[in-house]
Biotite code that builds the C-alpha atoms (Angstrom):
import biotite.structure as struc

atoms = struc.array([
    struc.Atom([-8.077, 14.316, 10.239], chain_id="A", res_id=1, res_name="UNK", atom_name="CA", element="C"),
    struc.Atom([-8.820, 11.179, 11.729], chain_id="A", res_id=2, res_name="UNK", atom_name="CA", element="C"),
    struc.Atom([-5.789, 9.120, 13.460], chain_id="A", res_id=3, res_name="UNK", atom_name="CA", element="C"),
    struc.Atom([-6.821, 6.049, 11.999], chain_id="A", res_id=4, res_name="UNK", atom_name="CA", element="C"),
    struc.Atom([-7.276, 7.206, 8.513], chain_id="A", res_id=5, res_name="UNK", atom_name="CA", element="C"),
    struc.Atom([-3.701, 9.301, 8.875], chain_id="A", res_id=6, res_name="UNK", atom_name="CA", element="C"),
    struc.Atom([-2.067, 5.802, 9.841], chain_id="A", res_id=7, res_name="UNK", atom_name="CA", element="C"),
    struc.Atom([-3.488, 4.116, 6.864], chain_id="A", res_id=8, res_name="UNK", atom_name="CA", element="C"),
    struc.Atom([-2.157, 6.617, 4.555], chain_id="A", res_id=9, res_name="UNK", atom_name="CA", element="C"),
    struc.Atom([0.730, 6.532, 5.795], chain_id="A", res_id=10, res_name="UNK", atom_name="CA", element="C"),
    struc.Atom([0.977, 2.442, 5.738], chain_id="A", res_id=11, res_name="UNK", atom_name="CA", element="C"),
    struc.Atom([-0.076, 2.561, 2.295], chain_id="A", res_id=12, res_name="UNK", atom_name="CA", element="C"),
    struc.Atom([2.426, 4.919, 0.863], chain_id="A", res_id=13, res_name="UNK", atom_name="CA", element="C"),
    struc.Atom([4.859, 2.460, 2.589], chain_id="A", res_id=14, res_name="UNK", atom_name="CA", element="C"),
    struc.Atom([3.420, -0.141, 1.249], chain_id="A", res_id=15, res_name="UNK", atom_name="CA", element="C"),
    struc.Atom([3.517, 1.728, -2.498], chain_id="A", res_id=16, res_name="UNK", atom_name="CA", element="C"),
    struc.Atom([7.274, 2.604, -1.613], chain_id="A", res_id=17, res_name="UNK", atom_name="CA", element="C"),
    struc.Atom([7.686, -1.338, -1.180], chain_id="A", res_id=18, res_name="UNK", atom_name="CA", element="C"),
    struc.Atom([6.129, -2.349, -4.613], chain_id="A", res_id=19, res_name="UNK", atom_name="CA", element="C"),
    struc.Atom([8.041, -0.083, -5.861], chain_id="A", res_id=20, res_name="UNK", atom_name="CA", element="C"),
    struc.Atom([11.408, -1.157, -4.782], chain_id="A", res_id=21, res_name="UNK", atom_name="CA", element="C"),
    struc.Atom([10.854, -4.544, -5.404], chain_id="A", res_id=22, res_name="UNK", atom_name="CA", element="C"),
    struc.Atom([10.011, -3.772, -9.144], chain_id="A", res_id=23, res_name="UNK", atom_name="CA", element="C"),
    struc.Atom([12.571, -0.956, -9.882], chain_id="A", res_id=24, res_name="UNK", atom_name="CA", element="C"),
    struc.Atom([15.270, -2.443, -7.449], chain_id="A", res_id=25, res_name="UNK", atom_name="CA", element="C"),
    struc.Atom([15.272, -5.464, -6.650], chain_id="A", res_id=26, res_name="UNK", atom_name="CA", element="C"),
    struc.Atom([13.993, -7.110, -9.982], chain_id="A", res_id=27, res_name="UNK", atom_name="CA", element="C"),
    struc.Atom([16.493, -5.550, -12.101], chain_id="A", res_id=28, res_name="UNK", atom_name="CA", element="C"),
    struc.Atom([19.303, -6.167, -9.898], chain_id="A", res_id=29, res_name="UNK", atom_name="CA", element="C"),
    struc.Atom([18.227, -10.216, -9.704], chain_id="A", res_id=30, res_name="UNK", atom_name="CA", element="C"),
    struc.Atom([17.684, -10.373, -13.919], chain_id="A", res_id=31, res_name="UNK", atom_name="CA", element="C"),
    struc.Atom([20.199, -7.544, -14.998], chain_id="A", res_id=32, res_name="UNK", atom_name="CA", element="C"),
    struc.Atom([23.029, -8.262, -11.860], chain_id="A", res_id=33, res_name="UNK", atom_name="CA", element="C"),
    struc.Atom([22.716, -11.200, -10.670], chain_id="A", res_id=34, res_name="UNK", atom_name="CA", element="C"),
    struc.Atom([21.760, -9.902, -7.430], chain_id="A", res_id=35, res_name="UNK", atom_name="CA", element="C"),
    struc.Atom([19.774, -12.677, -6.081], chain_id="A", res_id=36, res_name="UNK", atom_name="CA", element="C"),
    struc.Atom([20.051, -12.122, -2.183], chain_id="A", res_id=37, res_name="UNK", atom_name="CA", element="C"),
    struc.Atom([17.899, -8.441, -2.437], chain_id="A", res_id=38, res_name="UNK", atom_name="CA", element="C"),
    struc.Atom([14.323, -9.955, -3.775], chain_id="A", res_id=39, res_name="UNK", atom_name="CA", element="C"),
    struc.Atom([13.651, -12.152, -0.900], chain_id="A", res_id=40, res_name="UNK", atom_name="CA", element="C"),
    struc.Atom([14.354, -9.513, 1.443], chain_id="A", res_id=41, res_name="UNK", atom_name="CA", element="C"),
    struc.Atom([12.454, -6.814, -0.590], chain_id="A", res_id=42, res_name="UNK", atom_name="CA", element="C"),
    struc.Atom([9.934, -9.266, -1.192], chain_id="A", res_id=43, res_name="UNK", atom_name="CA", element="C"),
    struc.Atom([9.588, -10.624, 2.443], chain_id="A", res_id=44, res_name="UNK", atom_name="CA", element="C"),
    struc.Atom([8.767, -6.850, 3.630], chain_id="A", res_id=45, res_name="UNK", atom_name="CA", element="C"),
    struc.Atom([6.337, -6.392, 0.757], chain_id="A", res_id=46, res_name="UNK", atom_name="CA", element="C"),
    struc.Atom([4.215, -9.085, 1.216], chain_id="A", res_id=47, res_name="UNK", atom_name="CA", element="C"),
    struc.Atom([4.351, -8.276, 5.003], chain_id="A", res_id=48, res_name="UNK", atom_name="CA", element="C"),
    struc.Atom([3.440, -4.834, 4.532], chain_id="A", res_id=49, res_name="UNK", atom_name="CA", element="C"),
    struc.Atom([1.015, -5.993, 1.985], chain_id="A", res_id=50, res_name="UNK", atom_name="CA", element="C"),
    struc.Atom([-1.223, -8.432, 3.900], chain_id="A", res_id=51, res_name="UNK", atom_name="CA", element="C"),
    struc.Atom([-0.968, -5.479, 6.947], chain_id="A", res_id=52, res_name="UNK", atom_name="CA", element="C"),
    struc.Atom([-2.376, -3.132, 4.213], chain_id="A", res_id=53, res_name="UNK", atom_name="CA", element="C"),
    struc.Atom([-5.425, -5.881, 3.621], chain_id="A", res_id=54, res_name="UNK", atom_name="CA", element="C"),
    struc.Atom([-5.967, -6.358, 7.172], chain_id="A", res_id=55, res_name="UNK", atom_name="CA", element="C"),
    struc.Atom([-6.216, -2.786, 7.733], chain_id="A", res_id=56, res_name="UNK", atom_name="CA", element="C"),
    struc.Atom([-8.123, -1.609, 4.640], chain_id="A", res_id=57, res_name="UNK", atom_name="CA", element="C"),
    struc.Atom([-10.624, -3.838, 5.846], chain_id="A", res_id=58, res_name="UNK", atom_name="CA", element="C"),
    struc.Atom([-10.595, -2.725, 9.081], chain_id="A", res_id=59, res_name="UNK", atom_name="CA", element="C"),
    struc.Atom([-10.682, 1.150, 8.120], chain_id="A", res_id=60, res_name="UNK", atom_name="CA", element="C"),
    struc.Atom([-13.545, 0.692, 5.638], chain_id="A", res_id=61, res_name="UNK", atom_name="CA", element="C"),
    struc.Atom([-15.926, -0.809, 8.678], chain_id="A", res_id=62, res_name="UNK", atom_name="CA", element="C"),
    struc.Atom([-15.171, 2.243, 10.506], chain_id="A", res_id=63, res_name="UNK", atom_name="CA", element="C"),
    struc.Atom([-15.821, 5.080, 8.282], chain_id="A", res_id=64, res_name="UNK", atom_name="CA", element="C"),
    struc.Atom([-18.847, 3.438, 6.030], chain_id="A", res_id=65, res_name="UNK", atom_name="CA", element="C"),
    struc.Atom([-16.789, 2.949, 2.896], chain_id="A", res_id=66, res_name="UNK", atom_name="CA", element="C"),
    struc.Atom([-19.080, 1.454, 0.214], chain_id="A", res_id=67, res_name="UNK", atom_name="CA", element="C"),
    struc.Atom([-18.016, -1.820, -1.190], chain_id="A", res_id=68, res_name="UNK", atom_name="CA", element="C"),
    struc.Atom([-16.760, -0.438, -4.686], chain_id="A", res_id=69, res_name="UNK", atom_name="CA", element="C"),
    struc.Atom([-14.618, 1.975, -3.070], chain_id="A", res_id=70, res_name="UNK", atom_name="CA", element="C"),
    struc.Atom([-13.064, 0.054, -1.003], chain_id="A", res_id=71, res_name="UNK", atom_name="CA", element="C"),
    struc.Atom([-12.520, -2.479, -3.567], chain_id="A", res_id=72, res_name="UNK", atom_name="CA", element="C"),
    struc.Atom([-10.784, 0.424, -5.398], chain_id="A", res_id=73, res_name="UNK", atom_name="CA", element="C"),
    struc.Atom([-8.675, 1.296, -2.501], chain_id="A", res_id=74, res_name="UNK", atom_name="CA", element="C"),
    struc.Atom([-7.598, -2.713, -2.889], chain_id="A", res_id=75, res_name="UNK", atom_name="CA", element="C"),
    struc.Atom([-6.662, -2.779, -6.400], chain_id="A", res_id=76, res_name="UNK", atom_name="CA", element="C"),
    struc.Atom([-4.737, 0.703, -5.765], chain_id="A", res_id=77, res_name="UNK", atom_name="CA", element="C"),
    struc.Atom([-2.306, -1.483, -3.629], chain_id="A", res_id=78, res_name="UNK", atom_name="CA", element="C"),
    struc.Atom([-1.429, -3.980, -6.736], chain_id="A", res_id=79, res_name="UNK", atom_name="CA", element="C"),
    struc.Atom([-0.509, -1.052, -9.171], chain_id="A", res_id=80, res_name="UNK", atom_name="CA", element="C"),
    struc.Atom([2.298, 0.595, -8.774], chain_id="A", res_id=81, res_name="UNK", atom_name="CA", element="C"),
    struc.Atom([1.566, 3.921, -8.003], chain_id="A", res_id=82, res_name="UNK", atom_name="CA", element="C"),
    struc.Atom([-1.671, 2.826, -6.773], chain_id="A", res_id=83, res_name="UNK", atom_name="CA", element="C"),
    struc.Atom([-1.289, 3.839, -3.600], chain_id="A", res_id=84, res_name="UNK", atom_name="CA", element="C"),
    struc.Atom([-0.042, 7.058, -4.467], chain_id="A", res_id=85, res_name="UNK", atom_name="CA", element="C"),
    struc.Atom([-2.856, 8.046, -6.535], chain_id="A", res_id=86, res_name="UNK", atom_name="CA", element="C"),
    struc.Atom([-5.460, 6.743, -3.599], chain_id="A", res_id=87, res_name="UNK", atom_name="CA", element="C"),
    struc.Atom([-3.347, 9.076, -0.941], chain_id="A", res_id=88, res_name="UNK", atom_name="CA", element="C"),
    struc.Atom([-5.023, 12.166, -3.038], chain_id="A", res_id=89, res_name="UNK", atom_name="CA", element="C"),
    struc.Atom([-8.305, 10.613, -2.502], chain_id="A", res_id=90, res_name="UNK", atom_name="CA", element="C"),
    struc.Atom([-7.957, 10.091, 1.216], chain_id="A", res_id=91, res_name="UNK", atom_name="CA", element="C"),
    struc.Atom([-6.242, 13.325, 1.861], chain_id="A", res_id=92, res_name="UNK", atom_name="CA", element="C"),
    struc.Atom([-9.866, 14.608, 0.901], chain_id="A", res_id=93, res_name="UNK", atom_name="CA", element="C"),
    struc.Atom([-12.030, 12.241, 3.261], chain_id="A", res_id=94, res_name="UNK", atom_name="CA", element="C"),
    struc.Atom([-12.367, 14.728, 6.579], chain_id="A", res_id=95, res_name="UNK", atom_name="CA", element="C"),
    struc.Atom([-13.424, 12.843, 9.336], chain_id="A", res_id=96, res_name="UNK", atom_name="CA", element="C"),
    struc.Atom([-13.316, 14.880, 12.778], chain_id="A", res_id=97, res_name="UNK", atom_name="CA", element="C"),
    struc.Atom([-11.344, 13.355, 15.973], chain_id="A", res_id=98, res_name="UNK", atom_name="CA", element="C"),
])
């Protein structure tokens, strides 16, 4: 499988890992805790990760001919949560040799 594509996965799945923490952690802890300090943190890396995601979905979809729909798919798989989970399986599939 392709180096690039391998990287992405794996930056999305971080990035899915992220979401998730920030809804399942760090949201409850702010409302149900009063845990303040933990969303901007959480949220800081997030967003971070998020915008790299963006920048390199882009990127990746110039290199291996994704069609527009698709890649807006791959996109909206970021803002679910789970999205990027669900997407991995699709990826895993896309062979690309080098």
């Amino acid at each position: 499988m392709n180096r690039t594509l391998r990287n992405f996965r794996l930056l999305a799945l971080i990035e899915g890992i992220s979401l998730l923490l920030l809804l399942l952690v760090a949201m409850p802890l702010k409302y149900y805790a009063g845990v303040t300090q933990v969303v901007p943190v959480i949220g800081m890396i997030h967003g971070l990760l998020f915008m790299a995601f963006m920048m390199f979905s882009l990127d990746i979809s110039h290199k291996l001919n994704w069609s527009v729909p698709f890649w807006l798919l791959v996109l909206f798989s970021s803002i679910v949560p789970a999205g990027t989970f669900l997407m991995d399986l699709k990826l895993k599939k896309i062979n690309i040799p080098g």
